[in-house]
N, C-alpha and C positions, 0 to 999 in steps of 0.2 A: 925477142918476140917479133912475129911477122904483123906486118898488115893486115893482113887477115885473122891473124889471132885479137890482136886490139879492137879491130873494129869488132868483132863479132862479142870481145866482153863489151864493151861500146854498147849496142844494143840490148844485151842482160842487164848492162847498168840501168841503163834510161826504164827500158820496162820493169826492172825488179826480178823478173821469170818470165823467160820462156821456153817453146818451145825449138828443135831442132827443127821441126815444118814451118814456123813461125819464120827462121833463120835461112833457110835454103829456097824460099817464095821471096820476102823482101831484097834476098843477096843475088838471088837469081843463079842458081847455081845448083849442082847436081846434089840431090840430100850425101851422095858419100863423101862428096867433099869438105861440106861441113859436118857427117860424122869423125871427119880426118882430124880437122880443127877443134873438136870438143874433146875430142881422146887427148889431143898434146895439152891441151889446158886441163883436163881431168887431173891428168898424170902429175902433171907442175902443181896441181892442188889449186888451182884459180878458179875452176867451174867445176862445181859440183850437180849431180843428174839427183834430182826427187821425184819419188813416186804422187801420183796426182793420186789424193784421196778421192774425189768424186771420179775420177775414169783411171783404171789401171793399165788401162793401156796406152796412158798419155806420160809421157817423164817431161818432168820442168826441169830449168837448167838455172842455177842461178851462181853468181858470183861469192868463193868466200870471202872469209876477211881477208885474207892475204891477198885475193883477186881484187874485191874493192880497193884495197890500199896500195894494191900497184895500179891499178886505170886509176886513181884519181892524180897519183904520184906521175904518170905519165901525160895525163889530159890536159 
């Protein structure tokens, strides 16, 4: 796991969900690059993308189990 991947569940932990704009304003960084970052933890099964019932055109990003129980196993 990089730095960048930790921190960025780091951030899903503490707020519970967010979003990718949420992520790429606080980190200061180009949105592809934290699209870069969600895809590898997608993929690992750490972050999972939810569709936002009141706006569909917003996706929340939130930690699964296995995601929380490696950030906390790591924190």
């Amino acid at each position: 796991m990089t730095v960048e991947q930790y921190t960025t569940m780091g951030h899903i932990h503490k707020f519970g969900s967010c979003s990718s704009t949420q992520l790429f304003t606080e980190f200061g960084v180009n949105k592809s690059t934290i699209t870069s970052i969600i895809n590898r933890l997608v993929e690992r099964q750490l972050v999972e993308r939810n569709n936002d019932p009141n706006d569909r055109r917003t996706i929340d990003l939130s930690l699964t189990d296995d995601g929380k129980d490696l950030f906390l196993r790591l924190d």
